[in-house]
N, CA, C and O atoms as CSV, one atom per row, in Angstrom:
chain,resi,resn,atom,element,x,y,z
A,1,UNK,N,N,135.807,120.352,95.603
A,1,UNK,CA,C,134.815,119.358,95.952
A,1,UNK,C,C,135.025,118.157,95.034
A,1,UNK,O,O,135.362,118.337,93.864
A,2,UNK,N,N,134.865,117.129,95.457
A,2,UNK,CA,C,135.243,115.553,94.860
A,2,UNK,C,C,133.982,115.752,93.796
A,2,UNK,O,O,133.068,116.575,93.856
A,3,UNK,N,N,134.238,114.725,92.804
A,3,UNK,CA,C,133.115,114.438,91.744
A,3,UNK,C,C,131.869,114.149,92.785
A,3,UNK,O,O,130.881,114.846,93.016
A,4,UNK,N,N,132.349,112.606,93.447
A,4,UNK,CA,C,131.216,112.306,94.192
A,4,UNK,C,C,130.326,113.141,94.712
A,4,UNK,O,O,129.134,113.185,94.407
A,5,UNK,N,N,131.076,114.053,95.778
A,5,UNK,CA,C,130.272,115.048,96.557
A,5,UNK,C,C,129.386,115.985,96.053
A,5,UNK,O,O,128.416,116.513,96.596
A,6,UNK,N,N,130.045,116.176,94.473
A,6,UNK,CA,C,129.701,117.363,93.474
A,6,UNK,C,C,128.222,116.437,93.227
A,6,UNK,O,O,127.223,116.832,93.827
A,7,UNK,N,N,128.120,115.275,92.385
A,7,UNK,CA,C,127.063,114.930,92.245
A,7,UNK,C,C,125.990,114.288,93.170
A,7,UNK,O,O,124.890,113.943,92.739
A,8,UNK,N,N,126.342,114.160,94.366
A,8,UNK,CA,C,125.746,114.313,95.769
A,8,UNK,C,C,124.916,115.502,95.637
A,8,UNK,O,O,123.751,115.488,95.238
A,9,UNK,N,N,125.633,116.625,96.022
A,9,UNK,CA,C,124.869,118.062,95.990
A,9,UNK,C,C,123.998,117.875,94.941
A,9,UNK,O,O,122.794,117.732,95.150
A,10,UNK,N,N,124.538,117.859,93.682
A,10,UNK,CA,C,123.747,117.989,92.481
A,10,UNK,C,C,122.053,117.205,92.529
A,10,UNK,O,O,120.914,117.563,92.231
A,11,UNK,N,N,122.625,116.112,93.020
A,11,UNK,CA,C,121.424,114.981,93.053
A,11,UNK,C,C,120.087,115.473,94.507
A,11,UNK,O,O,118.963,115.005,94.692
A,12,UNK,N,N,120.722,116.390,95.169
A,12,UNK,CA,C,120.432,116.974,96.568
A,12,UNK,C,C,118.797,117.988,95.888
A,12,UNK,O,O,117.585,117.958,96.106
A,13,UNK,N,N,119.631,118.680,95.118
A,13,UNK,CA,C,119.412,120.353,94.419
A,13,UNK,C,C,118.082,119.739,94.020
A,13,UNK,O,O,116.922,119.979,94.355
A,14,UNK,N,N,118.709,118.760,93.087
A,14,UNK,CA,C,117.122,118.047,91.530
A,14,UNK,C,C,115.905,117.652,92.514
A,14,UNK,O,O,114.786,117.919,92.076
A,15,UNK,N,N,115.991,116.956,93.984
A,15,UNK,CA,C,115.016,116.670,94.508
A,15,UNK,C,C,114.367,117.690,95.118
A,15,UNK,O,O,113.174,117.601,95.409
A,16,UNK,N,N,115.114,118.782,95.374
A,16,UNK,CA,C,115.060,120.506,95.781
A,16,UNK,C,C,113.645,120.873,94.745
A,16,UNK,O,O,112.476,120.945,95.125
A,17,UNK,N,N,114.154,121.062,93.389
A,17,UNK,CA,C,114.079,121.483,92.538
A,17,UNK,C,C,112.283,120.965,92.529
A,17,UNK,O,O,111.304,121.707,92.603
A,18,UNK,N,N,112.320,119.221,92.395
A,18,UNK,CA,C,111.215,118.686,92.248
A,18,UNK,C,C,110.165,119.577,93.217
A,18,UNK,O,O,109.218,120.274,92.855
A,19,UNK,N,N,110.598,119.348,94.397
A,19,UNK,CA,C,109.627,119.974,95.749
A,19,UNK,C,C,109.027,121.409,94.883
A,19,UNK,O,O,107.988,121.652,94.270
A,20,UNK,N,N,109.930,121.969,95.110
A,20,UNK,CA,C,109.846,123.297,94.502
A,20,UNK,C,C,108.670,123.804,93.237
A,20,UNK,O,O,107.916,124.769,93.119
A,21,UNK,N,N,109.020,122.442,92.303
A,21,UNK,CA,C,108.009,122.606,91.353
A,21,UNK,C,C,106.725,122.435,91.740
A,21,UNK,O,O,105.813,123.206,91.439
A,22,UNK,N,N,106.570,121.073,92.652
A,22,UNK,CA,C,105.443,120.722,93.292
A,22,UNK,C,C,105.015,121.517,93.682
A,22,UNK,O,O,103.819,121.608,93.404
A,23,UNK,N,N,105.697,122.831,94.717
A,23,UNK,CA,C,104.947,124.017,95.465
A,23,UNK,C,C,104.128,124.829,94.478
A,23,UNK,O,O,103.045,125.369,94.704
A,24,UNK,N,N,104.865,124.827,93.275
A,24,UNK,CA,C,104.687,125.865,92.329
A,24,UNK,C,C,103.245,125.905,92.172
A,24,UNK,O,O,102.433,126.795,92.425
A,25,UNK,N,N,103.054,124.207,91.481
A,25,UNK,CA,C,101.739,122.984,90.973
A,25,UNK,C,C,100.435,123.217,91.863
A,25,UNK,O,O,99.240,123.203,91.566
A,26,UNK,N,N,101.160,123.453,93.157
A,26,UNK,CA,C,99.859,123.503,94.515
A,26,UNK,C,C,99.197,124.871,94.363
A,26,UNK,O,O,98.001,125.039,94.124
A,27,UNK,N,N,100.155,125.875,94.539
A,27,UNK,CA,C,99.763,126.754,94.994
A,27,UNK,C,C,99.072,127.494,93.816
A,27,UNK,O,O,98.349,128.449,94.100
A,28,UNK,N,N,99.264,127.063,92.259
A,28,UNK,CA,C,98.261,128.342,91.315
A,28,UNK,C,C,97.217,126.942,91.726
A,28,UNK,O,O,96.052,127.331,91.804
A,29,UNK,N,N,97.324,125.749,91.944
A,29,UNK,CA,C,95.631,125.096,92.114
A,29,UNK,C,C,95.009,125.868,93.292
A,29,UNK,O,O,93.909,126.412,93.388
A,30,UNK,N,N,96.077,125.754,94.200
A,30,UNK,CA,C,94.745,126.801,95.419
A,30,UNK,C,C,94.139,128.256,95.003
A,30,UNK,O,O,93.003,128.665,95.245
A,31,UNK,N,N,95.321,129.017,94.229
A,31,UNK,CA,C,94.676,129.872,93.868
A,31,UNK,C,C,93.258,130.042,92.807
A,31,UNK,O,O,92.359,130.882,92.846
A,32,UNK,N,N,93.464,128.962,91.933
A,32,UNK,CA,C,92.408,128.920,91.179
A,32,UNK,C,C,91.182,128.857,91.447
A,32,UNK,O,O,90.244,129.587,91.127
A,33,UNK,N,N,91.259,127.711,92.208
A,33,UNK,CA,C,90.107,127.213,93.357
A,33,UNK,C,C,90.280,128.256,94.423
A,33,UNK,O,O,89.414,127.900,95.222
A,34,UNK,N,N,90.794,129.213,94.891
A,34,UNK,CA,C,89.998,130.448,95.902
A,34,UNK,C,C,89.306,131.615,95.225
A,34,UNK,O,O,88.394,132.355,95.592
A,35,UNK,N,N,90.140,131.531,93.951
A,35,UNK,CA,C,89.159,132.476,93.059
A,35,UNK,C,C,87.798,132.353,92.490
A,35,UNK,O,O,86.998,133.181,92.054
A,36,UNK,N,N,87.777,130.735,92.661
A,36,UNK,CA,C,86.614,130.183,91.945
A,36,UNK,C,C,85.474,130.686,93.284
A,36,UNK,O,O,84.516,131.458,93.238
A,37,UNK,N,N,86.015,129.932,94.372
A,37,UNK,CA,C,85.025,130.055,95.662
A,37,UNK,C,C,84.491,131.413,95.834
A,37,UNK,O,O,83.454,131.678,96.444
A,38,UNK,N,N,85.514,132.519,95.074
A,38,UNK,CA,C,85.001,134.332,95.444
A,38,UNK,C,C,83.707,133.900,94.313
A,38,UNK,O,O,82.529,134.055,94.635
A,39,UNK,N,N,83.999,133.502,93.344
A,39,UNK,CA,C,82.903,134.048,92.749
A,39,UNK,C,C,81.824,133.441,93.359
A,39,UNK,O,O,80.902,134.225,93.584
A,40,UNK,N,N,81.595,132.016,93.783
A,40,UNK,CA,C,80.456,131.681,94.001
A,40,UNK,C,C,80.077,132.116,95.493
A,40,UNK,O,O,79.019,131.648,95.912
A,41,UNK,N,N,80.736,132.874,96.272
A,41,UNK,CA,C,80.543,133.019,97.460
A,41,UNK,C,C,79.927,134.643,96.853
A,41,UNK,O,O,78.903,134.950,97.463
A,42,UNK,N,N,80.347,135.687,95.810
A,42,UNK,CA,C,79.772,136.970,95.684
A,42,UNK,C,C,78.300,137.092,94.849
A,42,UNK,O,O,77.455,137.984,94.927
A,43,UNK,N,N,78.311,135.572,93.825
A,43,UNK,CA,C,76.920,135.215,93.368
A,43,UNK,C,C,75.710,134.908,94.426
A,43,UNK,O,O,74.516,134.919,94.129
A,44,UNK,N,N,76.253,134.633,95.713
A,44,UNK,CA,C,75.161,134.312,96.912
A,44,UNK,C,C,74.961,135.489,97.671
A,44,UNK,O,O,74.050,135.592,98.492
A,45,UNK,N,N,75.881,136.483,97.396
A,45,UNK,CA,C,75.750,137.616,97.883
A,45,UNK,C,C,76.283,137.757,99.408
A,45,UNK,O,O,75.788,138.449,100.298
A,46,UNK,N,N,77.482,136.873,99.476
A,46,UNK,CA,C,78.649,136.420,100.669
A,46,UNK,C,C,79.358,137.735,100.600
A,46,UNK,O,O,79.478,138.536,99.672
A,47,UNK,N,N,79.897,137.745,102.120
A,47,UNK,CA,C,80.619,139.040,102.621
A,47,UNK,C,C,82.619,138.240,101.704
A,47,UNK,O,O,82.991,137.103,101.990
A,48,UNK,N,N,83.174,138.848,101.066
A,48,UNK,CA,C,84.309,138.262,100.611
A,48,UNK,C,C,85.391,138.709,101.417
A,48,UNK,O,O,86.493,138.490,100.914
A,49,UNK,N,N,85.393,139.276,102.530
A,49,UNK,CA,C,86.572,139.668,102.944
A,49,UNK,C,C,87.979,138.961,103.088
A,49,UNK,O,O,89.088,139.117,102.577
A,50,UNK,N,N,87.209,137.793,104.367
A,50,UNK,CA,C,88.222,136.743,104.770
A,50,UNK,C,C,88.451,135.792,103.207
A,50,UNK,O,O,89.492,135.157,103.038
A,51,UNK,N,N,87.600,135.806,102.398
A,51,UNK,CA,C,88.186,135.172,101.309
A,51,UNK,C,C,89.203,136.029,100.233
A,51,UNK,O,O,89.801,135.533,99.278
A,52,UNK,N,N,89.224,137.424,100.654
A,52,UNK,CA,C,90.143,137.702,99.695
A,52,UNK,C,C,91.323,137.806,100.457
A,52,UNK,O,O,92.424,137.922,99.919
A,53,UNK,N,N,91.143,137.768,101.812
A,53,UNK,CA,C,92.628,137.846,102.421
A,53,UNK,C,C,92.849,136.843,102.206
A,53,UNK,O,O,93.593,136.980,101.235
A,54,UNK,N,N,92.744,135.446,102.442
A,54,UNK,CA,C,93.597,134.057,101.971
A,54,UNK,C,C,93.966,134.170,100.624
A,54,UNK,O,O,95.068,133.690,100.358
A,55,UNK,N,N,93.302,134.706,99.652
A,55,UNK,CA,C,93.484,134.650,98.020
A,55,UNK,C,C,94.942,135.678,98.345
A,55,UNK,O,O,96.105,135.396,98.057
A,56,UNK,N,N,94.588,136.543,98.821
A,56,UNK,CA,C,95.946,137.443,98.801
A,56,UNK,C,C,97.487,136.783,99.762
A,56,UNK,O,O,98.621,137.254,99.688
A,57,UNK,N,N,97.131,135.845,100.431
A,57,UNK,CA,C,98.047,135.586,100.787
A,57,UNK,C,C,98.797,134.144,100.459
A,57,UNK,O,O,99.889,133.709,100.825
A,58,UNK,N,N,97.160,133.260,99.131
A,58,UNK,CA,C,97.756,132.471,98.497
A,58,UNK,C,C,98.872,133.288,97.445
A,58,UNK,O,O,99.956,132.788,97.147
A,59,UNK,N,N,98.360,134.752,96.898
A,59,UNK,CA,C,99.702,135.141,95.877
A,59,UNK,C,C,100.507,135.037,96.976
A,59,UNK,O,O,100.736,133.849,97.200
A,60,UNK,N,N,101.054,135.798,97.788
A,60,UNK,CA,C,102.398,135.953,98.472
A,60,UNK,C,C,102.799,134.807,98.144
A,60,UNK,O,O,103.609,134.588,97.243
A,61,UNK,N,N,102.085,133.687,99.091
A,61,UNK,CA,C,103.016,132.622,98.897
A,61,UNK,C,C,103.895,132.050,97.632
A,61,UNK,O,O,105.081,131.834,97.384
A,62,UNK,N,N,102.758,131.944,97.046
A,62,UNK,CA,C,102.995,132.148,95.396
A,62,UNK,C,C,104.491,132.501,94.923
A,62,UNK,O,O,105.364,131.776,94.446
A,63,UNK,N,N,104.477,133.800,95.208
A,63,UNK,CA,C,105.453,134.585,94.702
A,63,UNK,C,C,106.712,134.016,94.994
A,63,UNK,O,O,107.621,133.857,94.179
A,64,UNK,N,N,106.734,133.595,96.672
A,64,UNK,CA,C,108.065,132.980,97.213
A,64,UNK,C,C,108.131,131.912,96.812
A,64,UNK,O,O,109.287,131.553,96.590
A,65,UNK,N,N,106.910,130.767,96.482
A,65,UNK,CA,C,107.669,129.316,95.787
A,65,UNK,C,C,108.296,130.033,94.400
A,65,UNK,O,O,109.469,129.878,94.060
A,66,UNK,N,N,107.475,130.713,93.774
A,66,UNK,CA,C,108.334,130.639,92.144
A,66,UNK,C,C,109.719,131.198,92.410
A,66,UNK,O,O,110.683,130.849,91.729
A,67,UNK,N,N,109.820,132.173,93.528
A,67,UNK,CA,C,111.112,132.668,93.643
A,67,UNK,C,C,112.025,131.749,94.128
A,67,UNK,O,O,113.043,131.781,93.437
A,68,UNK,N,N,112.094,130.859,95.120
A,68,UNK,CA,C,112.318,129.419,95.242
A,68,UNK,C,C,112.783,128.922,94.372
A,68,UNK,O,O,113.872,128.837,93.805
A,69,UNK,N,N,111.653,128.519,94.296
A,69,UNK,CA,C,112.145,127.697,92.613
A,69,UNK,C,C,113.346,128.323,91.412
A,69,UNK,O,O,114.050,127.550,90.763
A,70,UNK,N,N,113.406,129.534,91.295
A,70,UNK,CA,C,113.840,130.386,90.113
A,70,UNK,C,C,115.781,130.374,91.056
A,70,UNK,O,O,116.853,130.505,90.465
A,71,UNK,N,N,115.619,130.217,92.247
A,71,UNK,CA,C,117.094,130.462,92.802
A,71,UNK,C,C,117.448,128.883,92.514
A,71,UNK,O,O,118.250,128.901,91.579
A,72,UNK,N,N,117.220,127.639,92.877
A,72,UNK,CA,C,117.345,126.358,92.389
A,72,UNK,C,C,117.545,125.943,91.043
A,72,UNK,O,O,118.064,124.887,90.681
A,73,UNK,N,N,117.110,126.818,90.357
A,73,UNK,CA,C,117.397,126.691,88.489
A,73,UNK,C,C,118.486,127.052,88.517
A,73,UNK,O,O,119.408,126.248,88.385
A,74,UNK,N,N,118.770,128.849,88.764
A,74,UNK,CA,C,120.131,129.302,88.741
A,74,UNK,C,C,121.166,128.672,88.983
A,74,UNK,O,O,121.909,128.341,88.059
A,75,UNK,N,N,121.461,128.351,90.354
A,75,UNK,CA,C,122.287,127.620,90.958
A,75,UNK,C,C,122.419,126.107,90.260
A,75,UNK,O,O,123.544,125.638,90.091
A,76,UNK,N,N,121.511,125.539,89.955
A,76,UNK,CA,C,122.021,124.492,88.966
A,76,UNK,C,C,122.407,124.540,87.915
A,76,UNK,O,O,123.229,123.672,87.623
A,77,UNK,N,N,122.028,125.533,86.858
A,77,UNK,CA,C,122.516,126.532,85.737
A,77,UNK,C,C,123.830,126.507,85.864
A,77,UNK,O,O,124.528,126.336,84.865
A,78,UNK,N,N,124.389,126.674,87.125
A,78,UNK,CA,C,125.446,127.857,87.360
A,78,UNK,C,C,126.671,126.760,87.737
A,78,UNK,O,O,127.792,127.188,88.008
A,79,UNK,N,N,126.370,125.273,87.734
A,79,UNK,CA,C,126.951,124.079,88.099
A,79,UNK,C,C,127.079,123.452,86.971
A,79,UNK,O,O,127.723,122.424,87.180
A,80,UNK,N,N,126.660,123.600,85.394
A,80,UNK,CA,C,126.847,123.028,84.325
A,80,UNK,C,C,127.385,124.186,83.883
A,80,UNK,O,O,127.698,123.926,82.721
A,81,UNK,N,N,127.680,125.299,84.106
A,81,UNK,CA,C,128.245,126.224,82.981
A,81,UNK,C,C,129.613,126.400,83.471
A,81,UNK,O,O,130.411,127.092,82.838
């Protein structure tokens, strides 16, 4: 691969990378804020169901941005070494 192209990709990855972090940034705020809403929804004496299934499926998501994210480090890691 040409320099150019090399730092093409490279420059490709970092805006990758940014997104990625951003997902990261979003998703513990949603989680924070759905955890917050359980409590004040179980202090009113609210049924929590449908709120813990979104909380549970804000982790999933969760899990796949950081994993995301964690393959985009590597791979750029793996382009300076």
């Amino acid at each position: 691969m040409s320099d150019l192209l090399r730092s093409d990709f490279r420059a490709m990855q970092l805006r990758h990378l940014d997104e990625a972090e951003r997902h990261v940034a979003e998703g513990e705020r949603h989680i924070a804020e759905q955890e917050e809403r359980i409590v004040g929804l179980a202090r009113l004496g609210h049924d929590l169901a449908e709120a813990k299934k979104l909380l549970e499926n804000f982790y999933e998501c969760q899990v796949l941005h950081i994993q995301h994210r964690n393959r985009i480090r590597r791979e750029l890691e793996r382009q300076v070494a």
